[in-house]
C-alpha positions in Angstrom: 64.0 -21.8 158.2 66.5 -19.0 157.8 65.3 -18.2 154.8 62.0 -17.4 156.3 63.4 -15.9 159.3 65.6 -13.3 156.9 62.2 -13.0 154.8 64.0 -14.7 151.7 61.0 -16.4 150.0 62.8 -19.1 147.8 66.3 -18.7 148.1 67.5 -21.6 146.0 65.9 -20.6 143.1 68.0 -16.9 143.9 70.8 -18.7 144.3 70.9 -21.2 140.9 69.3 -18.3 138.7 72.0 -15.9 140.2 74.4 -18.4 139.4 73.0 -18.9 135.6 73.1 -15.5 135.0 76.5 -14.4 136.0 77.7 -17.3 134.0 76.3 -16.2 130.9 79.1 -13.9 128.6 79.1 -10.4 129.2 80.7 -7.1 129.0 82.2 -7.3 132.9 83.2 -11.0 132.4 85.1 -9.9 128.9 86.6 -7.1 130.7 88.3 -8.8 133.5 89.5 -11.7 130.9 91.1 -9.6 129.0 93.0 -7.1 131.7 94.2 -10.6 133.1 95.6 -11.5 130.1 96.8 -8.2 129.1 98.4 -6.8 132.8 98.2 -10.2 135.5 96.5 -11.5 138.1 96.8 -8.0 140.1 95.3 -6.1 137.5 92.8 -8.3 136.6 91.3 -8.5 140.3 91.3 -4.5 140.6 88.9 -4.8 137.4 86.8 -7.3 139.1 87.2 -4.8 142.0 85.4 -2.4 139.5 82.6 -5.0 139.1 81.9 -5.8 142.5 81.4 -2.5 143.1 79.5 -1.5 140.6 77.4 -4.4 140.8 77.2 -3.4 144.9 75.9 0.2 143.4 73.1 -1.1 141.9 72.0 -3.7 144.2 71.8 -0.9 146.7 69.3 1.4 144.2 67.2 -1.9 143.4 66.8 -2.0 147.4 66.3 1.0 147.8 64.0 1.9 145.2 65.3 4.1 142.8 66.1 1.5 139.9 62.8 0.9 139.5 62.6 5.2 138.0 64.3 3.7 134.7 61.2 1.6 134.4 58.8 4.4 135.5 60.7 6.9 133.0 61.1 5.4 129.6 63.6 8.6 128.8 65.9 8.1 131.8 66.5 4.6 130.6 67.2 5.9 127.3 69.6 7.9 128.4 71.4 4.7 131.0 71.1 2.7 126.9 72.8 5.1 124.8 75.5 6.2 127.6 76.3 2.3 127.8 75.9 1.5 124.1 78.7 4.3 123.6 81.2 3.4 126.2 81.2 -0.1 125.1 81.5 0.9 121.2 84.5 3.0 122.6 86.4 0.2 124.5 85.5 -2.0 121.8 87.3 0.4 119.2 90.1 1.4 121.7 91.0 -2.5 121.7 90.5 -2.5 117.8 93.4 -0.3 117.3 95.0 -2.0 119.5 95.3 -4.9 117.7 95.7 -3.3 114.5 99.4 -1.6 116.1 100.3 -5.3 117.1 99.3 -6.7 113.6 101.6 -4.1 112.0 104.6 -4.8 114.9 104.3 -8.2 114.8 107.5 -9.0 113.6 109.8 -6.4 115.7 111.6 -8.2 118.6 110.9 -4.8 121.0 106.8 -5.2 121.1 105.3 -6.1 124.3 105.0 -9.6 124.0 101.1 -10.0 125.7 98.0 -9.5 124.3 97.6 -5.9 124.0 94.4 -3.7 124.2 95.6 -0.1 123.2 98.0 -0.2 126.3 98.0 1.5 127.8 95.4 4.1 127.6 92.1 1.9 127.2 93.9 -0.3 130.2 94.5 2.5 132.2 93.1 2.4 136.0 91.3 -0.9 134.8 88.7 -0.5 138.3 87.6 2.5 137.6 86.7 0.8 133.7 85.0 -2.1 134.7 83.4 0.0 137.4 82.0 2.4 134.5 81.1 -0.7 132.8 79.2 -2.2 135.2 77.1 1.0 135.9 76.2 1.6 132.6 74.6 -1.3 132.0 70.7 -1.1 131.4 70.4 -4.6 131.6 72.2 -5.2 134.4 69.7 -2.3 136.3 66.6 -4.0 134.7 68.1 -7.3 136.2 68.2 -6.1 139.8 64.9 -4.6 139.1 63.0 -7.5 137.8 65.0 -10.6 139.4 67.1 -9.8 142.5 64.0 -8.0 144.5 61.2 -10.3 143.9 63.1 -12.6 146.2 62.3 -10.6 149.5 58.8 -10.8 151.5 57.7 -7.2 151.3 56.1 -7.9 155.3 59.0 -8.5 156.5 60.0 -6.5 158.7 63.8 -5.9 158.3 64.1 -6.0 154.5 68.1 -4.5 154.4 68.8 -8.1 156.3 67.0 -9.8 153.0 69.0 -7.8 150.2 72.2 -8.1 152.3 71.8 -12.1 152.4 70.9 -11.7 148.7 73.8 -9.8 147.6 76.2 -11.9 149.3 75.1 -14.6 147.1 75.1 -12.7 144.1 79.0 -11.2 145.1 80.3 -14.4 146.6 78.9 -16.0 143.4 81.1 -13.3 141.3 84.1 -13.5 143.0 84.3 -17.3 142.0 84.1 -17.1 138.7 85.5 -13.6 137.8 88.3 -15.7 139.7 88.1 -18.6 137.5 88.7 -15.9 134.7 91.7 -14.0 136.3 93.8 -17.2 136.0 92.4 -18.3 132.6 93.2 -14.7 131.2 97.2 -15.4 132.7 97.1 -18.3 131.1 95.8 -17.4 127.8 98.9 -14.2 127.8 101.1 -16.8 128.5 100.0 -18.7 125.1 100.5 -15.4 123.5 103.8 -14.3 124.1 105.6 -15.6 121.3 102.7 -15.6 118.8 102.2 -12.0 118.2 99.8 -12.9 115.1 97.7 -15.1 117.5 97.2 -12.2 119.9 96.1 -9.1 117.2 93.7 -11.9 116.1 92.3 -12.7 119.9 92.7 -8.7 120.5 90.1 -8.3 117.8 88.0 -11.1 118.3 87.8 -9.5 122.0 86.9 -5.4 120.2 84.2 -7.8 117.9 82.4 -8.4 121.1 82.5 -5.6 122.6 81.1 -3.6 119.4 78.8 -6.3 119.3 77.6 -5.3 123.3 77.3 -2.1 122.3 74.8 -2.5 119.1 73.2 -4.5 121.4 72.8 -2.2 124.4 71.8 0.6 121.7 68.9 -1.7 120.2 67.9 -3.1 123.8 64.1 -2.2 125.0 62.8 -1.9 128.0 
């Protein structure tokens, strides 16, 4: 009944397709493991900081409309693509290097002990990163477009009461598991403090992915 009274026309099916989707692997996700594990719990929730608001950004253009140009306009979501596609190829490459300056420290006593993603320029002000992140991702817009307004009665009368029900879900269900991988990511730096060769090889196997977003962002379609 108080789905139909907030004009929500199957929230359920909102609710365990949100839930499917933010637990599939993504940039975000990878973003906020990896500041955990690289800087602590602190850092890694002002990441997911970055996240929930970027994620809040485009929930708030999908109600409002304007997401829905970057379907209209071929050439603006070209643009949204290739902007995404390079600042993930650049984190990824960032972290690469990284990795490569642990691999050749890794037997001096003096190196930072946890995992270490270029610290600390690609880890500086890790919100404003994952925030960055979050809004330069196509699909994420094409999500919001396709998925998170389809859910809301277009008679009802107050729709901002619909896609403020809908984005709770969608942020409460983001809190918990971006959670879930704040305390992992401790855990994981705690496993790589005294195996220096174990964290350049999970530093890169972390840049891998992140190239991999990237070439897949760049060769995404609309």
């Amino acid at each position: 009944m108080m789905a139909g009274v907030l004009g929500i026309t199957d929230i359920w099916t909102y609710v365990l397709g949100t839930v499917a989707i933010v637990l599939l692997p993504g940039p975000n996700s990878l973003f906020v493991l990896s500041t955990a594990a690289q800087r602590g719990v602190a850092a890694g929730y002002r990441a997911a900081g970055g996240v929930f608001v970027g994620d809040g950004v485009l929930m708030f253009l999908s109600a409002a409309g304007v997401a829905s140009l970057v379907q209209a306009y071929p050439p603006l979501f070209l643009v949204i693509k290739y902007a995404g596609a390079a600042y993930l190829g650049y984190v990824g490459l960032t972290m690469l290097r990284g990795a490569w300056r642990r691999w050749r420290t890794r037997n001096d006593p003096d190196t930072p002990r946890l995992i270490d993603a270029a610290r600390p320029a690609a880890m500086r002000s890790p919100f404003r990163k994952a925030l960055v992140i979050s809004l330069l991702n196509p699909k994420a817009i094409l999500f919001f477009v396709s998925f998170f307004i389809q859910f809301v009665d277009p008679g009802y009368a107050w729709p901002a009461l619909s896609f403020l029900l809908l984005g709770l879900v969608a942020q409460v269900t983001s809190v918990l598991y971006l959670t879930a991988l704040i305390f992992t990511g401790t855990f994981l730096a705690a496993q790589f403090r005294q195996r220096h060769r174990l964290a350049a090889g999970a530093t890169t196997g972390v840049a891998a992915l992140f190239l991999g977003f990237s070439l897949k962002l760049a060769t995404a379609t609309a």
